[in-house]
MIRO-269356 format. One record per residue: residue in one letter; x, y, z of N, C-alpha, C in turn. Coordinates in steps of 0.001 Angstrom, whole numbers, padded with zeros to 6 digits, always signed. Layout:
N
AXYZXYZXYZ ...
//
This chain:
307
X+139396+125098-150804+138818+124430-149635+139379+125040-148357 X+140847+125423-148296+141377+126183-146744+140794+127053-146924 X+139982+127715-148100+140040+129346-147898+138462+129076-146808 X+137762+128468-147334+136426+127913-146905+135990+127814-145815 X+137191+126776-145442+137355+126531-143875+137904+127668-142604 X+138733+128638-143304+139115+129238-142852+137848+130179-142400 X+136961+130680-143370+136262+132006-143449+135145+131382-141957 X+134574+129623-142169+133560+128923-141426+134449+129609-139935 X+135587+129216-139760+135964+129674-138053+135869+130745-137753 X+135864+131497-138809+135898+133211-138817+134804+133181-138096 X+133851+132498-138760+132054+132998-138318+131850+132527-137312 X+132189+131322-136906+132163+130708-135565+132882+131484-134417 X+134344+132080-134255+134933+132631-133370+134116+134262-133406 X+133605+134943-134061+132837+136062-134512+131339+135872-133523 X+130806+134655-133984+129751+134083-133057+129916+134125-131583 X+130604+133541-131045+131511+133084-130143+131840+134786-129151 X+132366+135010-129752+132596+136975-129160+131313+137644-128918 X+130036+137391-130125+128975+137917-129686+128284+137477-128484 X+128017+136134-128409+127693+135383-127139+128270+136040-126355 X+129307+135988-126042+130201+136461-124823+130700+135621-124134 X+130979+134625-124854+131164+133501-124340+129993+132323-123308 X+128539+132487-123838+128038+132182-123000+127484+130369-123359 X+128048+130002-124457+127823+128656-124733+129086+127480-123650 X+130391+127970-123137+130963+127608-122419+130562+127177-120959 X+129446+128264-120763+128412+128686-119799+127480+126975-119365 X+127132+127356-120780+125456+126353-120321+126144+125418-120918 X+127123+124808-122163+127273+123746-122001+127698+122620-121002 X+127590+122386-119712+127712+121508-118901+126695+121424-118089 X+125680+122419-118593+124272+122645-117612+123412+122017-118177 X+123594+121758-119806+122694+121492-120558+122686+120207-120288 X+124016+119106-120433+124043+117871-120221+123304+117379-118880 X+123092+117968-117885+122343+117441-116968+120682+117226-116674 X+120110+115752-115865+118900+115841-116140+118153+117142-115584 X+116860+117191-116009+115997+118512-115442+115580+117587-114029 X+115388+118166-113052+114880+117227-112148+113167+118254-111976 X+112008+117116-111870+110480+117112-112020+110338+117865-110523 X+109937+118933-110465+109513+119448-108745+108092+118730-108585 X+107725+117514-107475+106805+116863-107199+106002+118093-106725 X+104935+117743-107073+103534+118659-106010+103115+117867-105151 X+102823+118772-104001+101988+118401-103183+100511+118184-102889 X+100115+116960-102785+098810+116411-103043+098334+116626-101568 X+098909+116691-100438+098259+116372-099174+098675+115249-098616 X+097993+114808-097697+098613+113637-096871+097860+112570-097444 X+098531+111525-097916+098332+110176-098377+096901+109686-097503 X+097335+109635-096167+097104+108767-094892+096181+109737-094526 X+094917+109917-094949+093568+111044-094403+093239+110036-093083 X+092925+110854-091904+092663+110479-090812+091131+109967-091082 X+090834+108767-090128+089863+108233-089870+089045+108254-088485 X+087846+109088-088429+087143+109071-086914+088554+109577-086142 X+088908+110866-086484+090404+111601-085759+091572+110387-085589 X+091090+109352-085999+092822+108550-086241+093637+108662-087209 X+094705+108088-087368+095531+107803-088475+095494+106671-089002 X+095471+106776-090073+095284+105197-091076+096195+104545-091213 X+097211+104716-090586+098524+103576-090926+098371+102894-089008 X+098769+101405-089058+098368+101227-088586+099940+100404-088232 X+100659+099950-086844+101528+099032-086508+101023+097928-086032 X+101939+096981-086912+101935+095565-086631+102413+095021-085637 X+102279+094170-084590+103217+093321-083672+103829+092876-084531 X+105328+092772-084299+106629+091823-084490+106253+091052-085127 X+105445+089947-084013+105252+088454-083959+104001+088408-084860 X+103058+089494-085183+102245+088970-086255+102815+089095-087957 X+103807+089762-087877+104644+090626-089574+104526+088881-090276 X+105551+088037-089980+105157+086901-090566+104670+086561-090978 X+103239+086068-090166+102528+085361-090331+101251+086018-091525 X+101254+087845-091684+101003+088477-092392+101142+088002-093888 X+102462+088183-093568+103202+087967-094805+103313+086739-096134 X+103075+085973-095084+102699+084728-095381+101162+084311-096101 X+100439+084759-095325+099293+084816-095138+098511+085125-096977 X+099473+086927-097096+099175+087516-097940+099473+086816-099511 X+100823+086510-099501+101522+085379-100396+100785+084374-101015 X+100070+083438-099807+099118+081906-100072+097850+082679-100772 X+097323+083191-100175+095937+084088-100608+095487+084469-101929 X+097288+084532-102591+097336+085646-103754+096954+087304-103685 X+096868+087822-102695+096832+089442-102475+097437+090284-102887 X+097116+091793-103155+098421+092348-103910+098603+093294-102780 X+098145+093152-101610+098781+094367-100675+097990+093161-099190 X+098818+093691-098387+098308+093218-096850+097516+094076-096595 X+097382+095179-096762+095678+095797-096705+094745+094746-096848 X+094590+094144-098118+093627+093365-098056+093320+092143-097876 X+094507+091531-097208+094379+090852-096203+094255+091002-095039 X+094113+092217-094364+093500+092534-093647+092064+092779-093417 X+091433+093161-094227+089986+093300-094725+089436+091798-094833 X+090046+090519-095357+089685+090241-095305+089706+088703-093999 X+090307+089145-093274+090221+088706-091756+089278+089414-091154 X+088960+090804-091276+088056+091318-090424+086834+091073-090969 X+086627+090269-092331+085233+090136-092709+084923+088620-092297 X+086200+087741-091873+085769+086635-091615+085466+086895-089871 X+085910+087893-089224+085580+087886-087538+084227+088588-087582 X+084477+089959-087767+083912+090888-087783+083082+091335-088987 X+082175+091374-090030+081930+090929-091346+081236+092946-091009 X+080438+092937-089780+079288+093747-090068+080230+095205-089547 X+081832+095120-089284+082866+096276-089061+083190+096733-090100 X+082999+096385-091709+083382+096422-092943+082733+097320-093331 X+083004+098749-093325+082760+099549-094668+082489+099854-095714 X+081155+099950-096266+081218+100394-097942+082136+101114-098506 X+082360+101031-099447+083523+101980-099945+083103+101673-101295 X+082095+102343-102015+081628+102821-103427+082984+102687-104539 X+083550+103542-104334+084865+103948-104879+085591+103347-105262 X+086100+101956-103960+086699+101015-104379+086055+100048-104960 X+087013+098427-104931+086065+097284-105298+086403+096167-104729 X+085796+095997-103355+086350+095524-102610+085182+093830-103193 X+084562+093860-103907+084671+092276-104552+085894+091726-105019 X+087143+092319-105451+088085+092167-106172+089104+091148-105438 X+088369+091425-104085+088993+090666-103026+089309+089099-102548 X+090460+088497-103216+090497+087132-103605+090637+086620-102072 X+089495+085491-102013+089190+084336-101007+088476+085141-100098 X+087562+086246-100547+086331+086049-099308+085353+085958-100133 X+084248+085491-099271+083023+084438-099209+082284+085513-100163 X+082207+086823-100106+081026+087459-100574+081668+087589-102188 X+083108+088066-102486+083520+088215-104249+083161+086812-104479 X+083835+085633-103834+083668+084189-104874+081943+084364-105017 X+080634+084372-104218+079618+083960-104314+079140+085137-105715 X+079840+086744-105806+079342+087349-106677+080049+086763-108327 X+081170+086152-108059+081395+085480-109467+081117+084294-109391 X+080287+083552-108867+079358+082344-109043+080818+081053-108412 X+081703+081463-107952+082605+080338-107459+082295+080028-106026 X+083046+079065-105536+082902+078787-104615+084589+077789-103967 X+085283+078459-102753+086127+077401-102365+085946+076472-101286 X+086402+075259-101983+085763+074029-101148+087250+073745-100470 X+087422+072858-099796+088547+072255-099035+088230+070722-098931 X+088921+069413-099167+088826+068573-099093+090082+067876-098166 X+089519+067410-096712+090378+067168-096016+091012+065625-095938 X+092276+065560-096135+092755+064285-096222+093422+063774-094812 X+092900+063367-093851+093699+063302-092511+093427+062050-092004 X+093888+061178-090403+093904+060301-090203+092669+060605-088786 X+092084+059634-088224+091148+059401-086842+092497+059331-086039 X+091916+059771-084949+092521+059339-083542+091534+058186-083269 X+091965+057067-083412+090984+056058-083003+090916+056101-081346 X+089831+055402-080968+088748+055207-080309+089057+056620-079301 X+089127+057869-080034+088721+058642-079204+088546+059749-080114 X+086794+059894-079607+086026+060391-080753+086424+062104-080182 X+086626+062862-079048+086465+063877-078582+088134+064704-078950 X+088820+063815-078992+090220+064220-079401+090346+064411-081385 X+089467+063330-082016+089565+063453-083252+088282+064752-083882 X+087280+065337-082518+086283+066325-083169+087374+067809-082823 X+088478+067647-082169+089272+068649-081553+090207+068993-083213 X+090532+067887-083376+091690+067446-084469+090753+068559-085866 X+089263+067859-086093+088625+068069-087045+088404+069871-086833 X+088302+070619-085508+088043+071957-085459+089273+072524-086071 X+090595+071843-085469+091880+072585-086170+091924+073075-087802 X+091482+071581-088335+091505+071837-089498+090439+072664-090301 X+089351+072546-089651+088375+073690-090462+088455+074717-090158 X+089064+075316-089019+089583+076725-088851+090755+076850-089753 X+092036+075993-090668+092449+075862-090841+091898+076844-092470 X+090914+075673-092701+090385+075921-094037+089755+077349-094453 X+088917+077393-093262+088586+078983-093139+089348+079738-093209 X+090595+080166-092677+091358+080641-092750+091604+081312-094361 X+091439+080161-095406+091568+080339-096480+090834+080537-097303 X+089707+080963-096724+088155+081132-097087+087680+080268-098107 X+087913+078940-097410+086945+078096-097824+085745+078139-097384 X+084565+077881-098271+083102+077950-097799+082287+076680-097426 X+083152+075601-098238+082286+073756-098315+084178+073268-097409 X+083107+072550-096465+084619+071589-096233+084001+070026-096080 X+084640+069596-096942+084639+067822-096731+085355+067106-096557 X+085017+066023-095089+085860+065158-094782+085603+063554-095156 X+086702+062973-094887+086226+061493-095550+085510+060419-094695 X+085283+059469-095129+084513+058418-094784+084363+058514-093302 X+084008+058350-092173+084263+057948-091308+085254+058218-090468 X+085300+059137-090602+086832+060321-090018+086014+060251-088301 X+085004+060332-088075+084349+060065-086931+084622+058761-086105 X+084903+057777-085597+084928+056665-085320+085907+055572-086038 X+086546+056454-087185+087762+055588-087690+086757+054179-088707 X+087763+053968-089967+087570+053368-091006+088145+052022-089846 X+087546+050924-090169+088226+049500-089601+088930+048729-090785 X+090318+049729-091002+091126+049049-091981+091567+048214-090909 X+091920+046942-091242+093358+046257-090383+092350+045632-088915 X+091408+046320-088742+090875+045855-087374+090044+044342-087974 X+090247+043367-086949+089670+041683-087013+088578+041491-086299 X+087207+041621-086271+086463+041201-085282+085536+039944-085474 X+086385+038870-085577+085820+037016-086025+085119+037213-084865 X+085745+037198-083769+085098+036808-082444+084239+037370-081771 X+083395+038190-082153+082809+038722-081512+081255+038404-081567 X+081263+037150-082523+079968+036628-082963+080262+035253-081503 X+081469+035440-081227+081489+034024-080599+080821+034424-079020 X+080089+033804-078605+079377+034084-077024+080032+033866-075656 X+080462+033986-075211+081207+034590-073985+082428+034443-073909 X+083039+034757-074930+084332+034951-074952+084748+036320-074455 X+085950+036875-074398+086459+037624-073729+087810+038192-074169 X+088089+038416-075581+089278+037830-076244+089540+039363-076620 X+090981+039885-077053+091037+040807-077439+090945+041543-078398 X+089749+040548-079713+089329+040922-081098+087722+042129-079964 X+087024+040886-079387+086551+041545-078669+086456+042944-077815 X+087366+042774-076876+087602+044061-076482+087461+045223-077397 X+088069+044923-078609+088599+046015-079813+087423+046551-080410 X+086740+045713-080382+085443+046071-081134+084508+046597-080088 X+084584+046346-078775+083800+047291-077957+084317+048658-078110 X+085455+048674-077960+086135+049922-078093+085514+050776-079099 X+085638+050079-080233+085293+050841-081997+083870+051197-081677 X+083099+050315-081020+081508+050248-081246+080958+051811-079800 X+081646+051877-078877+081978+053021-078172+082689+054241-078675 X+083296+053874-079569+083644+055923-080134+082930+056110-081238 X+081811+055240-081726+080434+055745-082429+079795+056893-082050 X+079062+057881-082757+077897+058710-082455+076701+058081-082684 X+075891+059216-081652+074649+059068-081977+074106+059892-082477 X+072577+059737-083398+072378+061063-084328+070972+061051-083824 X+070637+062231-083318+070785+063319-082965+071933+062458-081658 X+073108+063794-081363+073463+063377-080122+074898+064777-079731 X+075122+064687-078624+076272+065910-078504+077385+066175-079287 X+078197+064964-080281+079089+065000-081237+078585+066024-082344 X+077030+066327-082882+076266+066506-083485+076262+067757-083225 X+076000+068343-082078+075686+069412-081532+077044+070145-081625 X+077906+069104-081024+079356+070488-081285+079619+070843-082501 X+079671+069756-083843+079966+069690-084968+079226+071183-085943 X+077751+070871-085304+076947+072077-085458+077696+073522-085308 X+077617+073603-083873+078476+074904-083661+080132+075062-084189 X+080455+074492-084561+082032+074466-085026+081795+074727-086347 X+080748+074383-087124+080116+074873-088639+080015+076776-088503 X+079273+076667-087847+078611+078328-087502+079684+078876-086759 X+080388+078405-085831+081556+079338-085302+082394+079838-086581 X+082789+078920-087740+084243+078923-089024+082946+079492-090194 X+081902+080009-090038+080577+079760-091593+081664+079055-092191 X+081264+078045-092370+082074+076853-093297+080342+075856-093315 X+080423+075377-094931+079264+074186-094999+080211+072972-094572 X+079704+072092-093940+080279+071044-093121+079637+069781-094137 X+080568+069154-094524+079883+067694-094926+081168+066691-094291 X+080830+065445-093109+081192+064590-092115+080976+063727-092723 X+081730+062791-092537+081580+061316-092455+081821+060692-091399 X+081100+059705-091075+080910+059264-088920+080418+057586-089188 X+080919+057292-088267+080369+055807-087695+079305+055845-086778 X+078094+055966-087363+076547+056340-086581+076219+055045-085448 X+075855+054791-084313+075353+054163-083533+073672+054081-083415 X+073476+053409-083431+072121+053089-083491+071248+051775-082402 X+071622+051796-081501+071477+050431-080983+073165+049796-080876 X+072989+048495-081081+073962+048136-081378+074455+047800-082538 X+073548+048258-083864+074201+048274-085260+074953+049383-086000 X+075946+049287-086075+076669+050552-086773+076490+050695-088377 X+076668+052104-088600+076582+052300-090152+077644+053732-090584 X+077921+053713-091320+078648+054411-092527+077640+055866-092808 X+078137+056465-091880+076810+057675-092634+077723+059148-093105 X+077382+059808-093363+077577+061366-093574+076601+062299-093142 X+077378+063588-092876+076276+064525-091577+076596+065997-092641 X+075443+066416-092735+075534+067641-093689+075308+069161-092189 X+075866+069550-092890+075734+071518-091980+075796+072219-092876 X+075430+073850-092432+075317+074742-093085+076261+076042-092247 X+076792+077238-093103+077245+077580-092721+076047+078360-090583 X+075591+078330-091020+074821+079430-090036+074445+077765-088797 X+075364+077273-088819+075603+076096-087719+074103+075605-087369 X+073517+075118-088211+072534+074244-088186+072958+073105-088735 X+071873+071916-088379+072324+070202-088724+071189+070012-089543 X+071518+070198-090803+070403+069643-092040+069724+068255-092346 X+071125+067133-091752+070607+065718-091748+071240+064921-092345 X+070985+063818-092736+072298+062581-092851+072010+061596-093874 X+072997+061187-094551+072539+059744-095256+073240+058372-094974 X+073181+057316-094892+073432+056491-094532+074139+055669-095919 X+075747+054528-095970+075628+053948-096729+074656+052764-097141 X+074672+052999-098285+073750+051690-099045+074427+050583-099381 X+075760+050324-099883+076232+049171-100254+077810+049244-099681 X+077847+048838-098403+079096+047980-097806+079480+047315-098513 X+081204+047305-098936+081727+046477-099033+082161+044962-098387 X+082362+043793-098758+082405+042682-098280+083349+043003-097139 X+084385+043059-097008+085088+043374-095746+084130+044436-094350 X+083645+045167-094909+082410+046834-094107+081564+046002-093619 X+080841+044936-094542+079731+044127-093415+079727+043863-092479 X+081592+043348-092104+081772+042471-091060+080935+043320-089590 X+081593+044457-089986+081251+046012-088955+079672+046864-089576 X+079329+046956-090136+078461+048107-091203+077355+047084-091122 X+076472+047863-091355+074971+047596-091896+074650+048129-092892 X+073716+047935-093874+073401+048864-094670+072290+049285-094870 X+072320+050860-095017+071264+051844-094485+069983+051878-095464 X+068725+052228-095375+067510+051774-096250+067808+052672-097370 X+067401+052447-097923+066913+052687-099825+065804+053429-099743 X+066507+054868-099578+065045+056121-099509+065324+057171-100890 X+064344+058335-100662+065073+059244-101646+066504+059807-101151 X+067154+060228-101747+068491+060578-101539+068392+061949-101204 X+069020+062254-100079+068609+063566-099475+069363+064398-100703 X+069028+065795-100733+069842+067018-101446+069213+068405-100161 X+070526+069439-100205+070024+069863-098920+070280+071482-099799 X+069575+072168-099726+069597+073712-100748+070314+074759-099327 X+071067+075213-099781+072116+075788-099052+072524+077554-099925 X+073124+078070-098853+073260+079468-099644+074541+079643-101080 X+075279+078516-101165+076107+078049-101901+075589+077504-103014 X+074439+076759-102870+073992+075797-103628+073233+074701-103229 X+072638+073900-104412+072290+072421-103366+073448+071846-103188 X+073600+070647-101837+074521+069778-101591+074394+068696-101288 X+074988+067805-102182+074139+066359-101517+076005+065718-101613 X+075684+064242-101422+077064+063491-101308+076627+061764-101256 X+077766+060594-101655+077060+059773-101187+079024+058618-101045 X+079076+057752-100540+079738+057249-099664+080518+056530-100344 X+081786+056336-100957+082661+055220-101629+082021+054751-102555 X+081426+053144-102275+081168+052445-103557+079751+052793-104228 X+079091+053523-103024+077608+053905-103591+078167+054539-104523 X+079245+055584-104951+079016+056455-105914+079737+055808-107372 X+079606+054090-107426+080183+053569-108396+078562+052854-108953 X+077666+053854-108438+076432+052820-108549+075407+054010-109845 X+075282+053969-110850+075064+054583-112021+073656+055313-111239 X+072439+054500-111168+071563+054787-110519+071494+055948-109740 X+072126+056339-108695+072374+056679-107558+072682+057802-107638 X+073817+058047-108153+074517+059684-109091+073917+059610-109752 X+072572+059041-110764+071522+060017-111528+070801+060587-111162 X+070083+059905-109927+069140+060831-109500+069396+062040-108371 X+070884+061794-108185+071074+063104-107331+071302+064274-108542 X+072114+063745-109765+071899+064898-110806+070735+065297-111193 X+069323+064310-111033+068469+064765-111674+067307+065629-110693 X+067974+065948-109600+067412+066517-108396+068128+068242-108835 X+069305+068411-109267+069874+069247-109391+071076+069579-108393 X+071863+068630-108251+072700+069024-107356+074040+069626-107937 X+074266+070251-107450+075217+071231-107813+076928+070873-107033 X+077010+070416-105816+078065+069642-105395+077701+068682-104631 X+078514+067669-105472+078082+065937-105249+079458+066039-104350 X+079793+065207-102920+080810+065330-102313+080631+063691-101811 X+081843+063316-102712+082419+062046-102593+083297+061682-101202 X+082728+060856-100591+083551+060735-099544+083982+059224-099484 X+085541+058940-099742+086509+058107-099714+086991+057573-098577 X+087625+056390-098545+087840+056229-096813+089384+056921-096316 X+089425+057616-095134+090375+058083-094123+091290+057576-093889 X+092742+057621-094150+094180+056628-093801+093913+056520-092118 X+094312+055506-092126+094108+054919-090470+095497+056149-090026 
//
């Protein structure tokens, strides 16, 4: 066995001399990684109409970007950018074959090509008896919603003129009194709309300013009988028309009337049809059949508004 071992070093140090020693060489060259020489593709950032495609942010907008991009679900602020400029600017938007810019989560045109649609359902309180401060309140929030490219926004009961939780009006049946159940109820019966009337008209344009479908709930004036209604819009800020409640609750009479027993409107919209009907009406079997059997596609329940 030494002789064996002996003859193996022979051949190895024999080896070793022929090399010239050149395994001493590369062994410490060998252990290291190869490093990949990148090629050059060109410039990432191809100029646009002689600009450059990278573009700086204000400071003060990086945030709100950021943020923005996060809620949205986006996988780059690119396309949250795209898709702000399709909610301002829609007709500044570029084809781009290549890409797939349907892919683009929360604008109006991918949800309508995969048959979805985002609605927003607003849960907020009236500014009572002041109807011009609570249609201010109501723009915040549907710009709000837009924002998030919602396409349907619905508000609750009577978000117009305020729900009369808690409000008492015994006295007002009583004749020349002067009492401050009274007063209260002039008040309430004064931040009513009228339909057709300018509340109507702004509501209109505040639809078409956000394309948002608008479905309202308002305390309608009519004379001096009030009612429980809902006001339908479309995105392209037109006023489609209204339904009135049918069955007040025992407390709602005191204030409410209840509105005639017609067909139940359904209003065909670029979303879909849209119809809706008011609290307890929609506990009424009848009522939700025949709006299903009209074909409505979103039934929008409207509940009453926390004072």
């Amino acid at each position: 066995m030494e002789s064996q071992s002996q003859s193996v070093d022979q051949q190895q140090q024999t080896l070793h001399a022929e090399n010239g020693g050149e395994e001493e060489e590369a062994g410490p060259l060998s252990l290291q990684p190869i490093k990949k020489q990148r090629r050059y593709k060109g410039d990432r950032h191809t100029k646009v109409e002689g600009r450059d495609r990278r573009i700086r942010i204000p400071l003060a907008c990086c945030s709100g970007l950021f943020r923005l991009t996060r809620e949205m679900g986006h996988r780059t602020h690119g396309q949250t950018i795209q898709w702000l400029l399709q909610q301002s600017r829609p007709e500044l938007v570029l084809p781009d074959p290549t890409s797939h810019p349907n892919r683009l989560i929360g604008s109006a045109t991918s949800c309508m090509a995969k048959g979805r649609v985002r609605a927003t359902v607003v849960q907020a309180s009236t500014v009572f008896f002041d109807t011009p401060a609570t249609i201010d309140k109501a723009e915040r929030l549907i710009a709000g919603a837009a924002a998030y490219g919602s396409q349907l926004v619905v508000f609750p009961e009577a978000f117009l003129g305020g729900y009369p939780r808690g409000l008492s009006f015994e006295s007002v049946a009583v004749s020349g009194t002067s009492t401050e159940d009274n007063e209260e109820f002039l008040k309430y019966h004064a931040s009513a709309i009228e339909i057709p009337g300018p509340e109507v008209d702004r509501l209109a344009k505040i639809a078409g300013k956000y394309k948002v479908h608008l479905v309202m709930g308002v305390v309608e004036r009519a004379g001096f009988s009030l009612f429980s209604t809902i006001l339908f819009f479309d995105s392209m800020g037109q006023y489609l028309g209204k339904h009135r409640k049918l069955m007040p609750i025992a407390s709602e009479r005191v204030v409410w009337c209840s509105g005639e027993k017609s067909s139940l409107p359904l209003y065909g919209t670029t979303i879909g049809k849209v119809g809706g009907l008011l609290y307890w009406d929609n506990r009424i079997p009848s009522l939700r059949t025949e709006l299903y059997a009209k074909g409505t596609i979103y039934h929008c329940c409207l509940l009453r508004s926390p004072r």
